[in-house]
N, C-alpha and C positions, 0 to 999 in steps of 0.2 A: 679466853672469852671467844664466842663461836659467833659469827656475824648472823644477824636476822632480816629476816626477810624483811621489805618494806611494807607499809601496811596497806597501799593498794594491791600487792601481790599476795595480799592475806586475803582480802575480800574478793580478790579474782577466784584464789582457789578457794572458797566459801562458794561465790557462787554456782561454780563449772561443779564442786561436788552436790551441790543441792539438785542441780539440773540431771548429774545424773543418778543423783539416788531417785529423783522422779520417772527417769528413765528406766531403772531397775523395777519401782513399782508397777509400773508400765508392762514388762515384759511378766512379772508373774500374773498381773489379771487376765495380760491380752490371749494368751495360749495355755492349750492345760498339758502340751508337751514339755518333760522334763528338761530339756537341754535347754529352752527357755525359763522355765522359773529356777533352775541353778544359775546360769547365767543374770538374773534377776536379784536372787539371790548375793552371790558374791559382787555383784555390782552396789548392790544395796551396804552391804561389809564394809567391802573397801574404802566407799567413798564416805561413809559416815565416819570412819577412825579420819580419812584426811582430814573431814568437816569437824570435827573435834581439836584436832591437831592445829587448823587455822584459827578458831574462835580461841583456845589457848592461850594463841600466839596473840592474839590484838589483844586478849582481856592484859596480857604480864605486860602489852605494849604502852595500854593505857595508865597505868600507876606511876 
């Protein structure tokens, strides 16, 4: 059995990935340069699978 995170440290990383999946939206409107909306892009990626990964994590927390 693999220890879990606490569930304040679920909703910390929930919201630090929400902030910057907003960040990521951010960077593909702000500029119509590529290296910005890739960077946009995979910020938007990554942080949605963590943001997944934590909501996961509290829903199997709550049962």
């Amino acid at each position: 059995m693999t220890p879990q995170p606490s569930k304040t440290k679920n909703l910390f990383g929930l919201g630090i990935s929400i902030l910057f999946i907003l960040l990521g939206y951010y960077l593909i409107n702000k500029s119509s340069e590529t290296i910005y909306q890739l960077s946009g892009w995979a910020c938007i990626i990554f942080f949605t699978i963590i943001a997944l990964f934590s909501i996961v994590s509290l829903v199997k927390k709550s049962r």
